[in-house]
C-alpha positions in Angstrom: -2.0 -22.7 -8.6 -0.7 -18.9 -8.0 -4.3 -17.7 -7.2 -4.9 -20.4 -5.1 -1.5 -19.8 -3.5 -2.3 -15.9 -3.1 -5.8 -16.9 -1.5 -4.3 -19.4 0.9 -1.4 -17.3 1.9 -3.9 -13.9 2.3 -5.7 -16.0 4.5 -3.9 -17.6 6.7 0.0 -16.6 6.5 2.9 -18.1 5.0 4.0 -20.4 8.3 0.1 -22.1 8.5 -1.2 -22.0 4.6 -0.5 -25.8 3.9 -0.1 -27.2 0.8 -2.6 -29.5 0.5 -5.2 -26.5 1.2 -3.8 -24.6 -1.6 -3.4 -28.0 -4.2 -7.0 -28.8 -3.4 -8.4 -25.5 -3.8 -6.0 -25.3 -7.2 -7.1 -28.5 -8.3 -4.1 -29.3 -9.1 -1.9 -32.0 -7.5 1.3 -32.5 -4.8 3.9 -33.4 -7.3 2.4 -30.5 -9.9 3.3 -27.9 -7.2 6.9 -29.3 -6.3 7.4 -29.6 -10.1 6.6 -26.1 -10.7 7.7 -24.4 -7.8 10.3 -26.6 -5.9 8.2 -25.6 -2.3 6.1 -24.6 -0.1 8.6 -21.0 -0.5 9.1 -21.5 -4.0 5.4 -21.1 -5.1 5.3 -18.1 -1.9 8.0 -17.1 -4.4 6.3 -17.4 -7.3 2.9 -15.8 -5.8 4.7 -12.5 -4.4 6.9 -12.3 -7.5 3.4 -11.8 -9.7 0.8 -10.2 -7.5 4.3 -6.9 -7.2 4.3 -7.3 -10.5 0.7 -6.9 -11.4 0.4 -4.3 -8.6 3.0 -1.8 -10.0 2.9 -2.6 -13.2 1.3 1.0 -13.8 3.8 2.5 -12.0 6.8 1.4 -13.1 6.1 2.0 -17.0 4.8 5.7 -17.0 4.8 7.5 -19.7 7.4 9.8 -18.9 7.4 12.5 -21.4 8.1 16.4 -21.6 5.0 17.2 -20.1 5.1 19.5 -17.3 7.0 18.0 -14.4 3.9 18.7 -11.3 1.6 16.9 -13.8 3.8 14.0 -14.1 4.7 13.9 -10.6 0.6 13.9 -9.9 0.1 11.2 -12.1 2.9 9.2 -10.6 1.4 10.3 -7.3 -2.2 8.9 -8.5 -1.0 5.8 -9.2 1.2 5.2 -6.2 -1.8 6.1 -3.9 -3.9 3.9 -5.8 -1.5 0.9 -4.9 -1.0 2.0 -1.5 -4.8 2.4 -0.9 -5.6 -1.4 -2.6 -6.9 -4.1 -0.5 -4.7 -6.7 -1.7 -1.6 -5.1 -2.2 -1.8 -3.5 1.8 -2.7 -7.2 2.4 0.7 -8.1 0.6 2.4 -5.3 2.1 1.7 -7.1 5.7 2.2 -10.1 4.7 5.9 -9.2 4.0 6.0 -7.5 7.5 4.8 -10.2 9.3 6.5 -13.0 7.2 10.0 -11.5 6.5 11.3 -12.6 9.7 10.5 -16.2 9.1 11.2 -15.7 5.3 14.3 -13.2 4.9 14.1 -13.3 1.3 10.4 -12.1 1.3 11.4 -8.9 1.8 13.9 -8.9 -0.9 11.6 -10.0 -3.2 9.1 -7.6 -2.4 11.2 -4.5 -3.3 13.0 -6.2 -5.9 9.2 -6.1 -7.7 7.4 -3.4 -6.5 9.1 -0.1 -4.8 12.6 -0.6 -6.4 11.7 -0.2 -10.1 9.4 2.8 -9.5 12.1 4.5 -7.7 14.2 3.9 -10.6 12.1 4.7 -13.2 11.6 7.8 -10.7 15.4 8.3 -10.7 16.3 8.5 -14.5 13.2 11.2 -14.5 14.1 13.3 -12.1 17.9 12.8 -13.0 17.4 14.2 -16.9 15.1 17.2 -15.8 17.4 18.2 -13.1 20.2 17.5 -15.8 18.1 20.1 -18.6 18.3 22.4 -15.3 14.3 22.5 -14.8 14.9 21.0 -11.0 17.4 21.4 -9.1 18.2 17.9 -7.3 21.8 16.5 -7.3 21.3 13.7 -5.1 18.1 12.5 -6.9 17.4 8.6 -5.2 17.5 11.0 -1.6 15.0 13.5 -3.4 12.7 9.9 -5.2 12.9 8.0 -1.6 11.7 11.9 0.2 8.3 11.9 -2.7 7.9 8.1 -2.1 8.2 8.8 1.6 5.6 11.9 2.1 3.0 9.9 -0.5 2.9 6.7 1.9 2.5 9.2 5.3 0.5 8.8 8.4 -2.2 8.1 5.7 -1.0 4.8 4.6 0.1 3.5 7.8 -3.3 4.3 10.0 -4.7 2.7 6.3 -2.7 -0.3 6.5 -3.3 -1.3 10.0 -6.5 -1.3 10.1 -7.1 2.2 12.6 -8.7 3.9 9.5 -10.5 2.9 6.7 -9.5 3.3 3.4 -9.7 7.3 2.9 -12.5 8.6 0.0 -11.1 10.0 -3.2 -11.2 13.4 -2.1 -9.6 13.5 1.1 -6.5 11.3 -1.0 -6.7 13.8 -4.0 -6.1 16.2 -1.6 -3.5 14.5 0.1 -1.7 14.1 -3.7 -2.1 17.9 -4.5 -0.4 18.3 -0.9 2.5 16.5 -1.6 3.3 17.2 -5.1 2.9 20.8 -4.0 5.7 20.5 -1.4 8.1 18.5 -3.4 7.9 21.0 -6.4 8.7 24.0 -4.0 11.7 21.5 -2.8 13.1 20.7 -6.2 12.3 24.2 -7.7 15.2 25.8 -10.0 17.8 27.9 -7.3 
């Protein structure tokens, strides 16, 4: 019913996907869906709450070890870019946008999944290295929210509204290498 939900919602908005469109598509029935998900916002809900999940899931479990910090911060980078550039998840992304205002908890939700535990994963990493001196960043969520910041860039918002297409490998490796580059020389040991 949550695929169905997604599909529906992708499609047409929250305000006009109906629920009979979404239960006949699920094959599932009425009183199913208001079992499960209480409403037509409950199973909206339910939909964004898994699609953030599944989107940063690779994000917000990196392996965060002793390696050097610009090749962390690259992978990190890689895998950010990777969301921002997906289909689906800039088709969530304006979803929220164009929903929240009808649906003030939408945008709640959508942090609450995706951006806010990558920034905190983000957080506790930068926090220990700059605490074993090997950056030097003492307010570290201004330093996370700057890296998250430069990565999304003109890039993802021509990307995202449709003036560009979705940029080649290249030109967003480049882009990573870029930014990474910058933050390093910004967090570097005084």
């Amino acid at each position: 019913m949550i695929n169905a939900a997604a599909a529906i919602f992708f499609e047409h908005g929250f305000e006009r996907a109906s629920l009979s469109a979404i239960v006949r598509r699920s094959g599932g029935s009425l009183s199913t869906m208001y079992q499960l998900f209480g409403s037509k916002e409950g199973l909206f809900e339910a939909m964004i709450t898994q699609r953030c999940a599944e989107i940063m899931e690779p994000l917000t479990a990196p392996s965060l070890s002793d390696q050097c910090p610009r090749q962390t911060l690259t992978r990190i980078a890689r895998g950010l870019m990777g969301v921002l550039m997906d289909p689906e998840a800039q088709g969530l992304w304006r979803m929220v946008m164009g929903e929240g205002g009808k649906f003030p908890r939408l945008p709640e939700i959508y942090f609450r999944c995706g951006p806010d535990p990558l920034q905190a994963a983000m957080i506790r990493y930068l926090g220990d290295l700059h605490g074993r001196g090997i950056v030097h960043c003492p307010d570290v969520a201004a330093v996370v929210n700057a890296f998250c910041g430069m990565m999304q860039s003109d890039l993802f918002y021509r990307t995202v509204t449709g003036m560009r297409p979705i940029p080649d490998t290249v030109e967003v490796e480049r882009h990573i290498a870029k930014v990474v580059d910058l933050f390093m020389r910004m967090v570097a040991p005084r």
